[in-house]
N, C-alpha and C positions, 0 to 999 in steps of 0.2 A: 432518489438521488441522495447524495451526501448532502448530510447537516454541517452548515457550516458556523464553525464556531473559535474561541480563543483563550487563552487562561497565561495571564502574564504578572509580572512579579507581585510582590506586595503594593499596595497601591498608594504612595504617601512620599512626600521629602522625607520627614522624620524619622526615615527606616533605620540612618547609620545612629539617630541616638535611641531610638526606641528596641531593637534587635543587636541585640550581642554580636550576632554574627555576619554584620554590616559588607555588605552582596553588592553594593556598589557604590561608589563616591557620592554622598549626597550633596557638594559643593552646589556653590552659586555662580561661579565664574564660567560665564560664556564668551567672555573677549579673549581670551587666551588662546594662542594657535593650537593645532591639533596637535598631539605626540606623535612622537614617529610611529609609523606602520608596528602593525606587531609582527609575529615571526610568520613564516610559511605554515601554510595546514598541511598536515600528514593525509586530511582528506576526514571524511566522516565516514566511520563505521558503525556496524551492527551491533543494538546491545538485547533487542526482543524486535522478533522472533527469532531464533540461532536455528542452522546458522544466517540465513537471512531471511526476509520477510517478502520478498517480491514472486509475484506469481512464476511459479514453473511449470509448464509447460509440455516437458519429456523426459522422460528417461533411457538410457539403453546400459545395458549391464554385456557384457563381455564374457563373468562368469560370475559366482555367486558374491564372490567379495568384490570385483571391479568394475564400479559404473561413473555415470555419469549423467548428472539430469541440468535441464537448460530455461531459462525462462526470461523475463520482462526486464529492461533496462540490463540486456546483455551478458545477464546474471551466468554464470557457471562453474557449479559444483563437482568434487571429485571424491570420489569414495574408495579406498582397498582393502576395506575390511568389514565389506555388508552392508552399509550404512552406518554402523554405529560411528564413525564420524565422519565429517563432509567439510572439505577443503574447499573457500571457495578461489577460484582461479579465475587469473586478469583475461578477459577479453578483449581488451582495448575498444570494446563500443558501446553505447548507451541503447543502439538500437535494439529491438524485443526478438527473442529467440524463440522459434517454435516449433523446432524439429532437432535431433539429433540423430547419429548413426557409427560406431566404431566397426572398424574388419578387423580389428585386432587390441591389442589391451592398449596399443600407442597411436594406428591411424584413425583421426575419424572426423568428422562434417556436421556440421550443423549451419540452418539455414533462417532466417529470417525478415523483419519486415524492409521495404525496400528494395530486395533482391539480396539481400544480404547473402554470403555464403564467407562462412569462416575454415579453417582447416587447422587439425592438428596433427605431426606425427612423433609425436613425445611424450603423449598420455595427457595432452591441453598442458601443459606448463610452456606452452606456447603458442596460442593462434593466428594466422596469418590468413588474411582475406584474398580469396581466389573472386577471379571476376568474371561477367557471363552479360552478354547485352541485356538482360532480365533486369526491369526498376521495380516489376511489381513485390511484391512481398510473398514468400515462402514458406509454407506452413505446412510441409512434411519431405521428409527426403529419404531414399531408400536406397542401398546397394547390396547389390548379388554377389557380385566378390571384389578383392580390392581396388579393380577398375571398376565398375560397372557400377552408375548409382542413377538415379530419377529423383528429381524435385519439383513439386507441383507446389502451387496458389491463385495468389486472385487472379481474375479476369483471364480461367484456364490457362495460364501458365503449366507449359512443363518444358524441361529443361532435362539434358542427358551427356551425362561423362562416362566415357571409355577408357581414360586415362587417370586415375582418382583422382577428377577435379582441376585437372592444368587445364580444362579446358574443359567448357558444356555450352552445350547448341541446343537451342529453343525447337520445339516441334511443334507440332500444327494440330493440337488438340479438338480443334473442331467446335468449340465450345467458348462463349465469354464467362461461363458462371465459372467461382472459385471453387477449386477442388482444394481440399483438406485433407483427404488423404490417399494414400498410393502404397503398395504391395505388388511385388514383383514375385511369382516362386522360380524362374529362372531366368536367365540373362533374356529372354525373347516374350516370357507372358506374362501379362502384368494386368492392373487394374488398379485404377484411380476414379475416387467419387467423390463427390462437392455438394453443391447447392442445390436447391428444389429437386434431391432426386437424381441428381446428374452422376450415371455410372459409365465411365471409361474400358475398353478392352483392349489390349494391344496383345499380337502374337509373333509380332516380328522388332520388338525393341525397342516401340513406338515412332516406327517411321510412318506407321497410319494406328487411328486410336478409333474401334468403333463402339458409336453410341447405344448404350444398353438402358440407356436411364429410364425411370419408372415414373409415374404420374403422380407427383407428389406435393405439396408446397414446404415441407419438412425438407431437412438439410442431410446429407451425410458427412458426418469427420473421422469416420475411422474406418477400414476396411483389414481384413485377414483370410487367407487363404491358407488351407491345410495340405491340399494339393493341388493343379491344376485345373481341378473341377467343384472342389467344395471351397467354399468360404461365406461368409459373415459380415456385412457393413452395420454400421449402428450411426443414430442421430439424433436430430433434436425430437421431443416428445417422447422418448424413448422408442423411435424406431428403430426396429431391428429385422432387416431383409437377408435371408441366405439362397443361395443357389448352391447347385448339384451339378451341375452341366457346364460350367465356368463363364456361368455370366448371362446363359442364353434365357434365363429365366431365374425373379426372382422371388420368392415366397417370405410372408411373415408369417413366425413360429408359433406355437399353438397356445401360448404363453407366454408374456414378457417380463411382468412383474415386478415395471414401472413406469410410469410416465414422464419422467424427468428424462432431460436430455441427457443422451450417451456422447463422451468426447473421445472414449477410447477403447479397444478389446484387444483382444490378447489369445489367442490356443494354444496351451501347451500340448495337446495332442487332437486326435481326429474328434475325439469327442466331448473335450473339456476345455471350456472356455471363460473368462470371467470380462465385463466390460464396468466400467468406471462414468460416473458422469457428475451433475449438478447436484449440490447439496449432500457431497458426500456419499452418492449413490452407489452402490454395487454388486452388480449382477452375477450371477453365476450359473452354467447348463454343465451337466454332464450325458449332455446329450445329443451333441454334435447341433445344441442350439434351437431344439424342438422346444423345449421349457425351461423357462430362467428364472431362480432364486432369489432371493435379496439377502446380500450380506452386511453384517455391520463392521465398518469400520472407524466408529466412533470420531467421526468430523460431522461439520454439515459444509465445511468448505469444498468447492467445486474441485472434480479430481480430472484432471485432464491429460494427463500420462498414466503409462502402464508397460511394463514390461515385467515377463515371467522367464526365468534363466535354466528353469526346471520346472515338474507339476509343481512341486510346493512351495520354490522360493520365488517371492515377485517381489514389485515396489509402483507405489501407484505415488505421484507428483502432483501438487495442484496450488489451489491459492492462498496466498499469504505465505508463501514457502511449507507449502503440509507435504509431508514424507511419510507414507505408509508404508511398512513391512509387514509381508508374511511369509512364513517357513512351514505353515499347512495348508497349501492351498487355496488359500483366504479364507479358512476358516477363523481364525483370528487374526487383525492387524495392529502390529508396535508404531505408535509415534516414532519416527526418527528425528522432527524439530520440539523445540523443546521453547515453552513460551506462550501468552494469551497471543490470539489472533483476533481478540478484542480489539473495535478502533480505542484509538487515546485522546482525548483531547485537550486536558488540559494536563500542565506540568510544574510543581514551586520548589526551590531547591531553599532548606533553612539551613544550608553550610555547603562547603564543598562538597560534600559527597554524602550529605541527606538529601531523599527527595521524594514527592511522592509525586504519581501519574494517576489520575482518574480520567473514565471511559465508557463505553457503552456496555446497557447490563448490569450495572451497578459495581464497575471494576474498579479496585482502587489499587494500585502498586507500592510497595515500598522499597528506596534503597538507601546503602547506610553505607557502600563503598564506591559511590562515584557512579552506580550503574553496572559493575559486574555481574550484581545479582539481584533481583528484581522479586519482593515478596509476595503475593497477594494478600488482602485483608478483607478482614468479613467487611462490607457495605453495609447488612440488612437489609439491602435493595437491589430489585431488578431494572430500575429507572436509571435511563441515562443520566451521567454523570459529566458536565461540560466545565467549570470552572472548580478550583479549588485555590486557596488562600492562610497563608501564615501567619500569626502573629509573633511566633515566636516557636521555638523550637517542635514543643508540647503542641499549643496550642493554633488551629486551624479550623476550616472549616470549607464545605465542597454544596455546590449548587446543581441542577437541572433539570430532567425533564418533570414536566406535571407538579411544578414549584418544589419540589426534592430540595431539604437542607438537612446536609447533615453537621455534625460538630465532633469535633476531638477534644480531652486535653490533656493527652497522654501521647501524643505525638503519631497516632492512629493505631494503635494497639484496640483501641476500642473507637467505634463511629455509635452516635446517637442521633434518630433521626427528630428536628424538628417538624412538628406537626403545627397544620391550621395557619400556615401565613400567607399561602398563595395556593391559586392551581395552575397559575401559568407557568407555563418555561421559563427556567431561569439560566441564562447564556452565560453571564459572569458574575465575579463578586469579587469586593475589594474589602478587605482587612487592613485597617486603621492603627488600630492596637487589639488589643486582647479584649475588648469590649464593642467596639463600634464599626460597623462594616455595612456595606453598601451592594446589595445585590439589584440587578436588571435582566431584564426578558422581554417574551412576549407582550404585544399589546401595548406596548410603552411599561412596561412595568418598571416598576423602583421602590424599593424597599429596605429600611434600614434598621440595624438593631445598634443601642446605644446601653446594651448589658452583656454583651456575651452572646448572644441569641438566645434568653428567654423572653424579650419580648419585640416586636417588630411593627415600624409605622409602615404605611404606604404614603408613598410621596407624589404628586401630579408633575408629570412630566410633559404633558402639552401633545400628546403624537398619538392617542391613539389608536391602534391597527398599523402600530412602525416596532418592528424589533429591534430593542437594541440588543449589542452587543458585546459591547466591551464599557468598562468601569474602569475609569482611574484617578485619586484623590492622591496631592501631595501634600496637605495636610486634613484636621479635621474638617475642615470649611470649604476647601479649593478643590474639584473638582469635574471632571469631563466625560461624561459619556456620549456613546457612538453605536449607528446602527444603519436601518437600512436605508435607502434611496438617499442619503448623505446626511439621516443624521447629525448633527451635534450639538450638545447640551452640555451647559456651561452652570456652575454654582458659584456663587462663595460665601453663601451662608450654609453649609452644609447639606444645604438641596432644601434649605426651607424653597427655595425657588430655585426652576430653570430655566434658564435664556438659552432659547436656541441661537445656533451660529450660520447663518443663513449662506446660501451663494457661493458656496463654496466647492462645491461638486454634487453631483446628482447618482453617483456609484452607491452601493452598498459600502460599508462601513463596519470592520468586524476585529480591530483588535485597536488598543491604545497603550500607549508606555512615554511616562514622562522622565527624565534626568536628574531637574532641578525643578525649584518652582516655575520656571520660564521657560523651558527646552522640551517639546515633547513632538512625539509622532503620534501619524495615523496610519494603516493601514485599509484596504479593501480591494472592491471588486478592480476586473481586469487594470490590474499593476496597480493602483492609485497607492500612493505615498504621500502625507500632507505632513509640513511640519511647521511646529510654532517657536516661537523664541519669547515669545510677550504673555506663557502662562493662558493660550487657549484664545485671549481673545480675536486673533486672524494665524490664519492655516494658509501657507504657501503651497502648490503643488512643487512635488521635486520626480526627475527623471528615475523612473526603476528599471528602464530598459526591458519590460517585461508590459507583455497582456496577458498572462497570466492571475488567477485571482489571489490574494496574497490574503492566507487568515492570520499568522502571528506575527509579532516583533519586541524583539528584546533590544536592549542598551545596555551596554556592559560599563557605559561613561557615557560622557556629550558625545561625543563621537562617532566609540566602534560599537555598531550594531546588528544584528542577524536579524532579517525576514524570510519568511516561508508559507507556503502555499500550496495549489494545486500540481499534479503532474511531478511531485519532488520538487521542484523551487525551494530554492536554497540562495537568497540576496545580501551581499555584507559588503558595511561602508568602514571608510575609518576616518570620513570626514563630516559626520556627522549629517551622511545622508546628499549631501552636495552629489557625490556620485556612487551608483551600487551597481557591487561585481557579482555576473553569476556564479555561482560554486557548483561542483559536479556531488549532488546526495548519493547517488549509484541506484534510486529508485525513480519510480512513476508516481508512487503512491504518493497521495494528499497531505501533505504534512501540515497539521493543526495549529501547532501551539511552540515556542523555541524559549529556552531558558537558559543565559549566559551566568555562569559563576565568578566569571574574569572575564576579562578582551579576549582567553586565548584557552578557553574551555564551556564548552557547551551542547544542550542536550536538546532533541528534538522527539516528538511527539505526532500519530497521525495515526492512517488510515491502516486496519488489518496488524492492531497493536506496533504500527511501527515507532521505534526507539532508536535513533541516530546516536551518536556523541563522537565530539569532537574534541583533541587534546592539543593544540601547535607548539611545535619542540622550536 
C-alpha cells in the first residue's frame, strides 16, 4: 500500500527575518479578525504528468490522427493529430470512465462507474449524460453502427441501444459475475466475458446470452473477434483463450509469453494481434494467436487500453496518464505524456516560482518558473525520498527511506549524500537556518544537526516502535512533532527533552504547520484536523467534513490554509480552520504534500508524480 508521508514549509517563526524571500507573514497577532475571503479559484490544474496524470483506461481512434482515450476522475482527452498533442475536455463528472466508443469523428459514448453513460456529438467538446435504469458501474461499451451499441459491468450488467443511446434497456445476462468486456462483429452476434472465466454468446442482439464460460478462477477483461468464428479473450495471469467456432470451444495457445495480466487486445487482421497488460506488458502473435512475443514499450506502468487504426499505427492508455504510440506495429513505442510518474512526496518553494519536489527512487525535481517546467536532478540515490527543507535559496536538504540525507548548497545543482547517522526512515525534516535542523522517522527517531549536517546527535523521544511524521520548530527551541496512534511531542529546549501531549486523539498523525509561535495545525488519519493557539501545549479537534485521510497542510497566514490527502482531497479554510471547504483536484490520486506561496497560489504533490497548481485571479 501507499507510504504515507508529508513535507511542509521551512519549520520556524524566524523564516520572514532569517530568508529573504519571506513565504509567509511571520506576525504574532492572532486577535485580529480574519481578512476578507480571497478571490475564486480558476480550479487546480496539471503541471506533471502532462497532459494529465490520472489513470486512463481506453482509447478509440476514429482514424489515424482522431482519437480519444478516457479514464479516472472523469478524465477525457482529445487528439487531431496522432497524439502528438491531447486536449483535455470538460466532462462534467468526477466519476471514473472505462470505456469509450466513436461511430464517427463527432458521435461517441463512453461509459462508467455507477452506470454512468455520457454522450458526445461534437467530437466531446461537449458531453451530456444519457440515462438507463443501470446503478451498477460499466466497464466496456461497444457499437456496430451509429445506433446499435452494448454495455456491460458489474454484477452481469448489459445494457442495449438501437437508437444511439436515447435510450438502453438492461437484458438478462444470466450471469451475477462482472463482465469487462464485450465485441460485437454484427448488429446480432456478440460476446462478452468477465470474471472466473465467465464467457457470454449472443446471436440474436442479446435478447438471450448463452453461457460458454470455461473452468477457471482467472478473470477475463478483453475479448476480440476477427470474424464470426475466430476470436481471442485475454486475463489476469496472462490468460489467453481463443476459439475457431465462435465460442463453442475454447483453447489456450501454444505460447503465451507472460504471466502478467492482460487488460486488453487488439487484431488488426486475421492473424495479427497485440494485447496490453500489467507493468507495462505487451504481447504480440502473428499468428492468429497460436504464439505471443513480448514487446517492449518502455513503462512498467499498467497498460489498459489499446486500440490499432491500421496494422502499424496503434496507441496503448494506462496509469498515471501513460500514452504509448506506435506507427510499426509495436515494434517500437513513443511516449505521448511527458513527465516522471514517480510518486512525490514532498514539496518547499524558496520564492515564488522556485521550488523543488522530491519522491520515490530517489527523485528530485526542480522549477525556477512557478511550475511550467519541472527539471530533474541527479539524487545519487535510488532511496525513497519523503521530506525536503530550505534554508535559504542555495542551501537545503532532503530526508528518507533507510535514513537517506542528502544536502545541497547550490540550490540542487549538486546533492551530497550524508552518510552514518541513521538507518531508519526518515519521514520529515525541519531546517532552522543554514545550520540546524531537525529530522524524524521510524522507531521514534529524532535527530539533529547544529552545523550544516556534518555532524548529527540523536535525541530520545519517548515512543519507541511510533513513527513519527512530521517536524515543526518555530524557533531554535520551540518545537512539535507528530506521528502515529496520536503522537505528540512537544520541546522547548531544542529537543534537549520531549513532553508528549497526551489525550488528544488516538488517529495517526502525519503532517504539522505552525503560523506564528502560537497558531498551528495538525493533520491525519480519517479527516482529523487539530489546532492550537497556545504554541502546542493543548490541540482542539476542528470539523474537516471529511473521513478521508489527510497527509499535508500548508498556511499561507493565520487563517487561509490548504489540506490534502487520500482519494484527491483538496480542504481550504479562510478562517483559520474554524471551517473547511472541499475543493474539486480533478483526480483520485493521493495527494501527499501542499505548499502555498500566497493565499492565492499553490502547488500540490502526490501519488504517480502527481503536480496540481493553483493560481486565483
Amino acid at each position: 500500500m501507499y507510504r504515507r508521508s508529508r513535507i511542509q514549509l521551512i519549520c520556524l517563526l524566524s523564516i520572514c527575518s532569517i530568508l529573504t524571500f519571506s513565504l509567509y507573514s511571520c506576525g504574532d497577532d492572532t486577535t485580529a479578525p480574519p481578512p476578507p475571503p480571497p478571490p475564486q479559484s480558476t480550479g487546480w490544474f496539471w503541471q506533471n504528468p502532462l497532459p494529465l496524470g490520472n489513470n486512463l483506461q481506453d482509447a478509440h481512434f476514429i482514424d489515424a490522427n482522431t482519437g480519444t482515450a478516457v479514464g479516472f476522475s472523469g478524465s477525457i482527452l482529445r487528439t487531431t493529430d496522432g497524439g502528438a498533442t491531447w486536449i483535455i475536455q470538460t466532462s462534467g463528472i468526477t466519476d471514473h470512465l472505462y470505456s469509450v466508443f466513436f461511430t464517427d469523428a463527432n458521435t461517441g459514448t463512453a461509459v462508467g462507474r455507477d452506470g454512468t453513460i455520457l454522450h458526445t456529438t461534437d467530437g466531446g467538446t461537449n458531453w451530456t449524460v444519457q440515462t438507463s435504469a443501470a446503478t451498477n458501474t460499466l466497464y466496456d461499451v461497444f457499437f456496430i453502427d451509429a445506433n446499435t451499441g452494448t454495455a456491460v459491468g458489474y454484477w452481469g450488467t448489459i445494457l442495449r441501444t438501437v437508437d444511439g443511446g436515447a435510450t438502453w434497456t438492461g437484458q438478462l445476462s444470466g450471469t451475477t459475475k462482472t463482465l469487462r468486456g464485450v465485441f460485437f462483429v454484427d448488429a446480432n452476434t456478440g460476446t462478452a466475458v468477465g470474471y472466473e472465466g465467465t464467457i457470454l454468446h449472443t446471436t440474436d442482439g442479446g435478447s438471450t446470452w448463452e453461457d460458454q464460460s470455461i473452468t477457471t478462477s482467472n478473470g477475463f477483461y478483453s475479448v476480440f473477434f476477427t470474424d464470426a468464428d475466430t476470436g481471442t479473450a485475454v486475463g489476469l495471469n496472462g490468460m489467453i483463450r481463443l476459439t475457431t467456432n465462435g465460442g463453442a470451444t475454447w483453447e489456450t495457445p501454444q505460447t503465451i509469453g507472460t504471466g502478467d495480466d492482460l487488460y486488453a487486445v487488439f487484431f488488426t487482421d486475421a492473424s495479427t494481434g497485440i494485447a496490453t497488460g500489467r507493468y507495462g506488458g505487451i504481447v504480440k502473435t502473428i499468428d492468429g494467436g497460436t504464439n505471443w512475443t513480448s514487446q517492449t514499450g518502455g513503462t512498467v506502468n499498467y497498460l489498459y487500453g489499446l486500440f490499432f487504426i491500421d496494422a502499424n499505427t496503434g496507441t496503448t492508455v494506462g496509469m498515471h496518464g501513460t500514452i504509448l504510440r506506435t506507427t510499426d506495429g509495436g515494434e517500437n513505442w513513443v511516449a505521448q505524456h511527458q513527465g516522471t510518474t514517480n510518486d512525490l512526496r514532498g514539496i518547499f518553494f524558496t520564492d515564488a516560482n522556485t521550488a523543488t519536489a522530491v519522491g520515490e527512487e530517489g527523485t528530485i525535481l526542480r522549477t525556477t518558473d512557478g511550475g511550467n517546467t519541472w527539471t530533474p536532478q541527479t539524487s545519487g540515490t535510488n532511496q525513497d525520498l519523503w521530506g525536503v527543507s530550505f534554508a535559504d535559496a542555495n542551501t537545503g536538504m532532503v530526508v528518507g527511506e533507510d535514513g537517506t540525507i542528502l544536502r545541497t548548497t547550490n540550490g540542487g545543482d549538486l546533492w551530497g549524500e550524508i552518510l552514518g547517522v541513521t538507518t531508519r526512515d526518515l519521514w520529515d525534516f525541519c531546517l532552522i537556518d543554514a545550520s540546524t535542523g531537525t529530522a524524524v522517522g521510524s522507531n521514534g527517531t529524532i535527530v539533529q544537526t547544529t552545523n550544516g549536517g556534518d555532524d548529527w546527535a540523536s535525541q530520545t523521544s519517548g515512543v519507541p516502535g511510533i513513527i513519527l511524521r512530521g517536524v515543526f520548530f518555530t524557533d531554535a527551541n520551540t518545537g512539535v512533532v507528530v506521528g502515529d496512534v496520536g503522537t505528540i511531542l512537544r520541546t522547548t529546549n531544542g529537543g534537549g527533552t520531549w513532553t508528549p501531549i497526551i489525550g488528544v486523539t488516538s488517529y495517526d498523525l502525519w503532517d504539522i504547520i505552525f503560523t506564528d509561535a502560537n497558531t498551528g495545525t495538525i493533520v491525519g488519519e480519517s479527516g482529523t484536523i487539530l489546532r492550537t493557539t497556545n504554541g502546542g501545549a493543548n490541540w482542539t479537534l476542528q470539523p474537516s467534513g471529511t473521513g478521508d485521510d489527510i497527509y499535508g497542510v500548508f498556511f499561507a497566514s493565520t487563517y487561509v490554509g490548504t489540506a490534502v490527502g487520500t482519494w484527491g482531497t483538496i480542504l481550504r479554510t479562510t478562517d483559520g480552520g474554524a471551517s473547511w471547504t472541499a475543493q474539486t483536484s480533478g483526480t483520485n490520486n493521493h495527494l501527499w504534500s501542499i505548499f502555498l506561496t500566497d493565499a492565492n497560489t499553490g502547488t500540490i504533490v502526490g501519488l504517480g508524480g502527481t503536480i496540481l497548481r493553483i493560481e486565483l485571479q
